[in-house]
C-alpha positions as CSV (number, residue, x, y, z in Angstrom):
1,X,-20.3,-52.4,50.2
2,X,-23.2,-51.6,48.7
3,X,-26.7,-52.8,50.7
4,X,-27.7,-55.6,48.3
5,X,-23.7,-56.8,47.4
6,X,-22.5,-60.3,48.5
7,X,-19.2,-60.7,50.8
8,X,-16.2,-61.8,48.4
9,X,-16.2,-65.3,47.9
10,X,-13.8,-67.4,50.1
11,X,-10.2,-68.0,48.4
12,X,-9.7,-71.1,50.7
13,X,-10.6,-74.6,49.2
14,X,-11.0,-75.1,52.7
15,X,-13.6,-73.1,53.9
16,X,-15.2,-72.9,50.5
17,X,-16.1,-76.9,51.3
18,X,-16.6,-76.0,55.1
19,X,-19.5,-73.5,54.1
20,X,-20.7,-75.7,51.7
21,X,-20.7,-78.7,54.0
22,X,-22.5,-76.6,57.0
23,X,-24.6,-74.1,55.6
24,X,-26.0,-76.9,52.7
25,X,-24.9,-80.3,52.8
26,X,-25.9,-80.7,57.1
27,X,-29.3,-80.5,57.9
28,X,-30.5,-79.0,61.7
29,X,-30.6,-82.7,62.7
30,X,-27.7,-83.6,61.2
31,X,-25.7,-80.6,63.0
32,X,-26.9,-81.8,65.8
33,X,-25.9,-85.8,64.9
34,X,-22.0,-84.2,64.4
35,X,-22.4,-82.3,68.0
36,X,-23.5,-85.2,69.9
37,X,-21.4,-87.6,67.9
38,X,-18.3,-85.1,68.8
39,X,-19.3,-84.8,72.7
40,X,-19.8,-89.1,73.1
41,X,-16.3,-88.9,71.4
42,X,-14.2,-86.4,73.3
43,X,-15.9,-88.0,76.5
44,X,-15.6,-91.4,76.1
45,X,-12.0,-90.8,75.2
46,X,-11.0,-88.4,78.5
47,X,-13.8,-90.7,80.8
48,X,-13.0,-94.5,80.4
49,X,-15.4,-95.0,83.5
50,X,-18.6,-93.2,81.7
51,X,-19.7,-95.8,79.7
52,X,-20.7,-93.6,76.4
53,X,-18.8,-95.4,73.8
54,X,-21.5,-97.5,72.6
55,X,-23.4,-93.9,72.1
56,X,-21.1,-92.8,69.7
57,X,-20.5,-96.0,67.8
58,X,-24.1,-96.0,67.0
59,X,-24.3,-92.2,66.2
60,X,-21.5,-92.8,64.1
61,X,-22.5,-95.6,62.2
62,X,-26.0,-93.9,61.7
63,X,-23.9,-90.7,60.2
64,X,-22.0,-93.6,57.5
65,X,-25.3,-95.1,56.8
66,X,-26.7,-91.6,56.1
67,X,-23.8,-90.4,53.8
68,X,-24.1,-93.4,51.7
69,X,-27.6,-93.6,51.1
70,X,-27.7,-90.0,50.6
71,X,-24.6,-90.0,48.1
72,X,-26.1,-93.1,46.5
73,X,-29.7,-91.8,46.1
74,X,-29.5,-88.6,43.9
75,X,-33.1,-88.6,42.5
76,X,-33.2,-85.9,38.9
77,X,-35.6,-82.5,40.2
78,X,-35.8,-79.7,38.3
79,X,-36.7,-76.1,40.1
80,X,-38.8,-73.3,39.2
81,X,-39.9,-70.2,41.7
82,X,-42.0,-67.3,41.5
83,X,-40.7,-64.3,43.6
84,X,-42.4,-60.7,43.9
85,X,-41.3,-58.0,42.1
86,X,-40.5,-56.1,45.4
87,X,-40.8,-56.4,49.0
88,X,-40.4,-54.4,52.3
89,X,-37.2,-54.9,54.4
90,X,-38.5,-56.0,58.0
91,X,-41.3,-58.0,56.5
92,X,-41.3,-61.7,55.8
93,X,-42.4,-63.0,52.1
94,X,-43.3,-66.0,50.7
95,X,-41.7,-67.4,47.4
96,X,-43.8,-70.5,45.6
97,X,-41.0,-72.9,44.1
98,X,-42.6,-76.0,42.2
99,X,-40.4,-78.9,42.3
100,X,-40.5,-81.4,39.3
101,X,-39.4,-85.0,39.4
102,X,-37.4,-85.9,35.8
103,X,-36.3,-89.0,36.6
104,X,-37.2,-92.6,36.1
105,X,-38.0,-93.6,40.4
106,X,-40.1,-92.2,42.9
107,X,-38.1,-89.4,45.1
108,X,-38.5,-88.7,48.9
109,X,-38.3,-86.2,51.0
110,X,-38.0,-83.5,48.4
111,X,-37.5,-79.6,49.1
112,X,-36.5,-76.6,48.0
113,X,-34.1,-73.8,49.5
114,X,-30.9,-71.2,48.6
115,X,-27.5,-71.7,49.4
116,X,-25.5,-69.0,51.2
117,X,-28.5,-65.7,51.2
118,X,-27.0,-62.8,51.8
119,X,-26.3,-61.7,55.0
120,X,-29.0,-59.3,55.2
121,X,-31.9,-62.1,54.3
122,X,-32.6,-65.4,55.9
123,X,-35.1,-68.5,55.5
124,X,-37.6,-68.1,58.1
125,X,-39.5,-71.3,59.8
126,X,-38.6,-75.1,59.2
127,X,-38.0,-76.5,55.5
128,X,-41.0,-78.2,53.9
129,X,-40.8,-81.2,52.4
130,X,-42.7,-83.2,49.7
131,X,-42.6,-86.8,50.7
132,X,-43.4,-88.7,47.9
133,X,-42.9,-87.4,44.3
134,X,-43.8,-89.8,41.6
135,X,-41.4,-89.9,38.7
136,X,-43.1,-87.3,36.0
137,X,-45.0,-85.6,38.5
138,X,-44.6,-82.0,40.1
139,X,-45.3,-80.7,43.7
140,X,-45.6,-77.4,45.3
141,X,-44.0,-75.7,48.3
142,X,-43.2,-72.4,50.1
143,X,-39.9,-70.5,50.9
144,X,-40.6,-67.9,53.4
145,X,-37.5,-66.0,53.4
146,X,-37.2,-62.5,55.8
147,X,-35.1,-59.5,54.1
148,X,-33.6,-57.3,57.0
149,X,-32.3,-55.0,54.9
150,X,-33.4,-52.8,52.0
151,X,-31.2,-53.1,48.6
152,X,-30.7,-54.6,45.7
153,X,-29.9,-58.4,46.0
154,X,-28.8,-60.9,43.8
155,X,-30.2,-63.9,45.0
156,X,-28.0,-67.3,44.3
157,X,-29.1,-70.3,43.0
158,X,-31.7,-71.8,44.0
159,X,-31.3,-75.7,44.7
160,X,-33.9,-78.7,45.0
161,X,-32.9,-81.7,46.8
162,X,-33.5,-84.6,49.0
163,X,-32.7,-85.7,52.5
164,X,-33.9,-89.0,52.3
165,X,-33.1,-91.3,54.8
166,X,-33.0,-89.5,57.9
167,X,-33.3,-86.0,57.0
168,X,-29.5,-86.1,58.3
169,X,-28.0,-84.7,54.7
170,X,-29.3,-82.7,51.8
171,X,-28.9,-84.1,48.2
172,X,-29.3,-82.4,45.3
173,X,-27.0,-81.3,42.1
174,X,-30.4,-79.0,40.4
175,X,-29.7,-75.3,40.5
176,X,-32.0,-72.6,39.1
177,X,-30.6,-68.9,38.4
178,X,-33.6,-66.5,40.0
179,X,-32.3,-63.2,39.1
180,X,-32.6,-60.2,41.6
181,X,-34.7,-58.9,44.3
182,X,-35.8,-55.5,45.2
183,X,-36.1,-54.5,48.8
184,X,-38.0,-51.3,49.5
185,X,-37.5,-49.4,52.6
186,X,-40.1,-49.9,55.2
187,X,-42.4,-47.0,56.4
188,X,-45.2,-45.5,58.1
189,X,-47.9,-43.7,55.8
190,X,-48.1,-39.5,57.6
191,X,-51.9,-38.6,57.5
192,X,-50.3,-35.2,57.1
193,X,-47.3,-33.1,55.8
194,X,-48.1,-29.8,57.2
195,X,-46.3,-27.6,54.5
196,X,-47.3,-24.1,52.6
197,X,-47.2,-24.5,49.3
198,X,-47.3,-22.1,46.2
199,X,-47.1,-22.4,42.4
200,X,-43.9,-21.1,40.9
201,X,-42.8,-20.2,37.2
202,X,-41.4,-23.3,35.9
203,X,-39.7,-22.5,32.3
204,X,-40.2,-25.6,30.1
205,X,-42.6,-27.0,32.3
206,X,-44.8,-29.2,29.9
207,X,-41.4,-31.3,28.9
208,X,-40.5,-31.6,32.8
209,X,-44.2,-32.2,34.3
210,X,-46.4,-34.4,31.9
211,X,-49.3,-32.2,31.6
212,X,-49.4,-32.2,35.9
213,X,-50.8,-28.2,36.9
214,X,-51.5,-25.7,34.1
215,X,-50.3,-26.1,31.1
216,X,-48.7,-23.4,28.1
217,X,-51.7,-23.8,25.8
218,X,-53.0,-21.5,23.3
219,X,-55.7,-19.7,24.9
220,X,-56.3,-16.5,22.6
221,X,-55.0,-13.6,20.3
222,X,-54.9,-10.3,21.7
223,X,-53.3,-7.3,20.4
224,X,-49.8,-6.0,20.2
225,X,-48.1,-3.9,23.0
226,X,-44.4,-3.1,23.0
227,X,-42.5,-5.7,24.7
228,X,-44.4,-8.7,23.6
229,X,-41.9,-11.5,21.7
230,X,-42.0,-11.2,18.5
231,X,-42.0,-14.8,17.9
232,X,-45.7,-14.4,19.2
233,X,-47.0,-12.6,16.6
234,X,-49.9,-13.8,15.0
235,X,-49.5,-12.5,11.5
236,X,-52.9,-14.1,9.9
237,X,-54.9,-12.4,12.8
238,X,-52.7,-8.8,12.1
239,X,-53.8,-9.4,8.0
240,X,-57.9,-10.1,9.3
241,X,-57.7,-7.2,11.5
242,X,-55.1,-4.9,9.9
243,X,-53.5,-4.4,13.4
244,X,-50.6,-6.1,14.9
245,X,-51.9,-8.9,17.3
246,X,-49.9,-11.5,19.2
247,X,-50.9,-15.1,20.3
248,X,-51.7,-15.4,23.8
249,X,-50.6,-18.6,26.2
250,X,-51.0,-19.9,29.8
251,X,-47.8,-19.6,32.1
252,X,-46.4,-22.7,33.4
253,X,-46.7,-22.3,37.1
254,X,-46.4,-25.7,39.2
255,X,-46.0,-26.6,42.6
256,X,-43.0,-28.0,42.8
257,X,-41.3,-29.7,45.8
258,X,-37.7,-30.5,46.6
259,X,-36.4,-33.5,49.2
260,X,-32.7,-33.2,50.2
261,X,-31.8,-36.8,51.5
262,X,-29.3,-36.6,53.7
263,X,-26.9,-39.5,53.1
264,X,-23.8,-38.8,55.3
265,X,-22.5,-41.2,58.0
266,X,-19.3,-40.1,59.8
267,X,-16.6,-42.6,60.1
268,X,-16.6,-44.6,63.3
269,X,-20.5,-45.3,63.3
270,X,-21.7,-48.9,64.3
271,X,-23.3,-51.0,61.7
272,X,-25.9,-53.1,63.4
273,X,-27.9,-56.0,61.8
274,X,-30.0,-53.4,59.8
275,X,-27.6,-51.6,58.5
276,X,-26.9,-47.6,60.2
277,X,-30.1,-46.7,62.2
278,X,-29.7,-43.4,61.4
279,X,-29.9,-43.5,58.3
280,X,-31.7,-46.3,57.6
281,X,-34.9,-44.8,59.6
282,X,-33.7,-41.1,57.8
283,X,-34.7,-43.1,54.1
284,X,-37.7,-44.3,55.9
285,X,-39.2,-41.1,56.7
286,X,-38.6,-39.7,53.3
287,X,-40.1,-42.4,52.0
288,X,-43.5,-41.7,54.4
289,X,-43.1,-38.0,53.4
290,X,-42.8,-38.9,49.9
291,X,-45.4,-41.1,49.9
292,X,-47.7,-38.6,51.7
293,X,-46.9,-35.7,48.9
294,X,-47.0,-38.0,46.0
295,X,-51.0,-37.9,46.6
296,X,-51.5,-34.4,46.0
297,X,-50.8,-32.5,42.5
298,X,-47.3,-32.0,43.0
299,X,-43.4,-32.3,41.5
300,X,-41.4,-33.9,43.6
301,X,-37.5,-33.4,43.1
302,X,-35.0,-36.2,45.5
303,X,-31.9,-34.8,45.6
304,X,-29.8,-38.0,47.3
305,X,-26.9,-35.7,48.8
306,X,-24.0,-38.3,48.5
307,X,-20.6,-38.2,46.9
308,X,-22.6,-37.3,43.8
309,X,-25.7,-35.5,44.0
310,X,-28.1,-37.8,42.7
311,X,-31.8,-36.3,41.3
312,X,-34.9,-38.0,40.6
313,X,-37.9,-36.0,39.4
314,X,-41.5,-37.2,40.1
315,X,-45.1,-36.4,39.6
316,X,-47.9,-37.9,39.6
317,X,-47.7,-38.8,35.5
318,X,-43.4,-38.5,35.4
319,X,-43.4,-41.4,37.7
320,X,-44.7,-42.8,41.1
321,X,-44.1,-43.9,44.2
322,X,-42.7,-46.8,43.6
323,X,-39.7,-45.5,41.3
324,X,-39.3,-43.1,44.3
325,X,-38.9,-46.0,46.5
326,X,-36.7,-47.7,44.1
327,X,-34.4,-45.2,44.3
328,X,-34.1,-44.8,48.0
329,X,-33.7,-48.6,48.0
330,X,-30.6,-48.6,46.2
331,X,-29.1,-45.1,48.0
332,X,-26.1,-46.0,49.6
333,X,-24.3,-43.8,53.0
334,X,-21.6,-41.1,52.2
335,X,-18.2,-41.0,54.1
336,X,-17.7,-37.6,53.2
337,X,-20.1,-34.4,54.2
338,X,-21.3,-33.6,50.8
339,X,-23.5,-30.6,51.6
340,X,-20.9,-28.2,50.0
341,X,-21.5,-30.3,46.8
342,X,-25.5,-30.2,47.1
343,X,-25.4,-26.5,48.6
344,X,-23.9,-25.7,44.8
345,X,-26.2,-27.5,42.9
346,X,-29.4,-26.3,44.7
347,X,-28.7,-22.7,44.1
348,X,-29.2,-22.6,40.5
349,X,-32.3,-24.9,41.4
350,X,-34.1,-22.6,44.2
351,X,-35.8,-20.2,41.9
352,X,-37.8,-22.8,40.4
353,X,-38.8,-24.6,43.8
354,X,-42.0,-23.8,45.9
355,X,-40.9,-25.8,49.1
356,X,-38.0,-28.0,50.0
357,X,-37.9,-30.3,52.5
358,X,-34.7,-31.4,54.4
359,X,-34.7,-35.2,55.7
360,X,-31.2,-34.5,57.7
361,X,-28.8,-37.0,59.8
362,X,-27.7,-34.0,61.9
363,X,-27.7,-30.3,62.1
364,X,-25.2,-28.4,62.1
365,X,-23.7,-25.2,59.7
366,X,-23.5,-26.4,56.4
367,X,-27.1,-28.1,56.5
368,X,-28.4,-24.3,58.0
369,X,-26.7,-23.0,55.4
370,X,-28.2,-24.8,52.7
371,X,-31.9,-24.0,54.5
372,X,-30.8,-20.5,55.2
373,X,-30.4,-20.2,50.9
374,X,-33.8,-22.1,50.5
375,X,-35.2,-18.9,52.5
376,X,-33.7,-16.2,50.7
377,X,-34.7,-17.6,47.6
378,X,-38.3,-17.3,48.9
379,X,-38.9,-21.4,49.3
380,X,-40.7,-22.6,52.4
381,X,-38.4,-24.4,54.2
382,X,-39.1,-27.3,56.3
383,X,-35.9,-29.6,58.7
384,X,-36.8,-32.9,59.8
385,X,-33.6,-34.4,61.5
386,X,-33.3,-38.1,62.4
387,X,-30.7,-38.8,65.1
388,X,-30.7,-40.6,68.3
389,X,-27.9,-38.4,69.8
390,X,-28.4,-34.8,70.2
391,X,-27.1,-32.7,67.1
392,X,-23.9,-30.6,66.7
393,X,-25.5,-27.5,67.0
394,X,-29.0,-27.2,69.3
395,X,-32.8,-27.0,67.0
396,X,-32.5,-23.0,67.6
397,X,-29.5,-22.9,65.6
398,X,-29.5,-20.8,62.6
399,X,-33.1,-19.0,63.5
400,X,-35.5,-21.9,61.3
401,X,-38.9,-21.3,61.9
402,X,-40.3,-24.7,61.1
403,X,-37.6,-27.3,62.2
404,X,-38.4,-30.9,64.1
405,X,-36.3,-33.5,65.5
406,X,-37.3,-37.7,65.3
407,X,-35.7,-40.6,66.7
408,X,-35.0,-43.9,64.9
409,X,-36.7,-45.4,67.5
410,X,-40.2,-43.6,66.9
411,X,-39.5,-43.9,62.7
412,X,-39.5,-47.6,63.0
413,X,-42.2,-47.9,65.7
414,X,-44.4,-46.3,63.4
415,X,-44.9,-43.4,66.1
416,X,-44.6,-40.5,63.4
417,X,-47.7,-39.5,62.1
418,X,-47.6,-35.8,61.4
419,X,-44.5,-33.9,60.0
């Protein structure tokens, strides 16, 4: 299931109205009200000597009082909210939903919330409610609502409603669609990516880079020596100086840079809260390398090394850091070791690239291998892997000069400074 994907609605009439009664309909207080009111009866029913049957008659009475009122007293709201464009997994946001009364009486005890977040988000802090809202009038209040995860979510409707008297039941038939939300990954800025870097012949580079680097301009006529294209001869220049002379331009050389994203989780991993720490805190560090190279006058090429090799080129004019954190939002883990997949679709790619960069989940032959070709091809080659365990094969494997290994623990902690 992808990160930001809801869990298949329930088939069952049954627990459809369960989840609606208990996540929506029941208040924290009321919750409580059907716990205690569940406790006086079961006792009072095994006990006859404990005398708690008076207890429950009046929590029960309270709960029918309640329900009636509450299915009574629908007041007419109508729901707007402002979310961000994006936000950070990990960190809590605030959402400002305004709350309008349309109706002909006063309303009470109005709020705002969502039904059924995904799993991966949840309203933070106690609900805040408008007490008094004139008919006509509008209020404001706050959702503070903590995404866990990164992703892509499609929020549900949002709902305004009432838990007048009480504050025993909510109340409220006003939903509002909100669209999706955009979780980024966390991560920690690097004050340095300590890498060697050199330009490289980039064929059809002012298409690919957006003026970033030299560019192929005209700079000159020179003359003719055997070899030169003849598509480059400049044949009002040869008629002015009755000589053969050819137009001369810049090369396109760039510093170009390649991330390989290592996507692959083996079968048989645990899924926490957050999703596979791994790789989770894996997207999280390319995002802080990204983030680190994206300041300097480079191309940056992602390859996301999943069932299909996804690539996403960047610069500082092609795009920026936030459509590189876009993308790693929305990458989703591999079942499969794809490396023979990305190993094939690198090599054609090698000759172009000055560096490339490995974020890896492990180490072992095929991910040497595919390091091993960046060499020959004459890249710099640079390994960070991100694993709690020790890899398949120890850090000396395969002969890498410049090879270092991080835990998810020191990612997320924000103890990674220097790569």
């Amino acid at each position: 299931m992808k990160p930001g994907a809801h869990r298949e609605p329930y088939r069952s009439p049954t627990l459809r109205i369960f989840r609606y009664v208990w996540d929506f309909k029941l208040t924290s207080q009321g919750k409580l009200l059907v716990g205690a009111g569940l406790a006086g009866g079961f006792l009072g029913a095994s006990a006859l000597d404990i005398p708690v049957y008076p207890l429950f008659l009046c929590l029960f009475w309270l709960g029918v009082i309640a329900t009636l009122v509450n299915m009574l007293y629908r007041p007419r709201l109508d729901v707007s909210v402002t979310l961000p464009e994006r936000v950070v997994a990990g960190q809590a946001f605030e959402a400002e939903a305004v709350i309008k009364n349309t109706g002909r009486w006063t309303a009470y005890d109005c709020a705002a919330g969502f039904l059924q977040l995904p799993w991966s988000m949840k309203e933070t802090g106690a609900e805040r409610y408008v007490r008094t809202l004139p008919a006509g009038q509008t209020a404001k209040t706050l959702l503070h609502i903590l995404p866990k995860r990164r992703g892509v979510y499609d929020l549900p409707k949002l709902r305004a409603f009432t838990t007048f008297p009480f504050h025993l039941l909510r109340s409220g038939r006003t939903k509002r669609s909100v669209g999706a939300l955009l979780v980024q990954p966390s991560f920690s800025p690097l004050t340095e990516v300590r890498m060697p870097v050199s330009r490289r012949y980039q064929p059809g580079g002012i298409a690919l880079t957006s003026n970033i680097g030299e560019s192929p301009e005209y700079i000159g006529n020179r003359e003719f020596r055997p070899g030169d294209p003849i598509k480059h001869i400049d044949f009002r220049s040869w008629a002015r100086l009755a000589k053969p002379a050819v137009r001369e331009y810049q090369e396109e050389y760039y510093c170009r840079l390649a991330l390989v994203v290592d996507t692959h989780v083996p079968l048989g991993r645990w899924k926490g809260p957050r999703g596979y720490s791994d790789f989770e805190s894996g997207l999280s560090l390319t995002a802080s390398v990204a983030d680190a190279l994206s300041r300097g006058e480079y191309l940056i090429d992602i390859f996301a090394a999943g069932p299909e090799v996804y690539v996403f080129r960047a610069g500082r004019h092609t795009a920026h850091l936030d459509n590189i954190l876009e993308i790693l939002a929305c990458v989703d883990p591999c079942r499969k070791n794809p490396f023979q997949a990305v190993n094939a679709r690198l090599a054609g790619e090698l000759q172009g690239i000055s560096s490339l960069i490995g974020i890896f989940l492990d180490w072992d032959e095929p991910r040497c291998d595919l390091m091993r070709m960046a060499e020959e091809a004459g890249c710099e080659a640079k390994a960070l892997i991100v694993r709690k365990n020790p890899p398949s094969k120890p850090l000396d494997y395969g002969g890498l000069r410049d090879i270092q290994r991080f835990t998810p623990e020191a990612i997320q902690s924000g103890g990674v400074d220097v790569v």
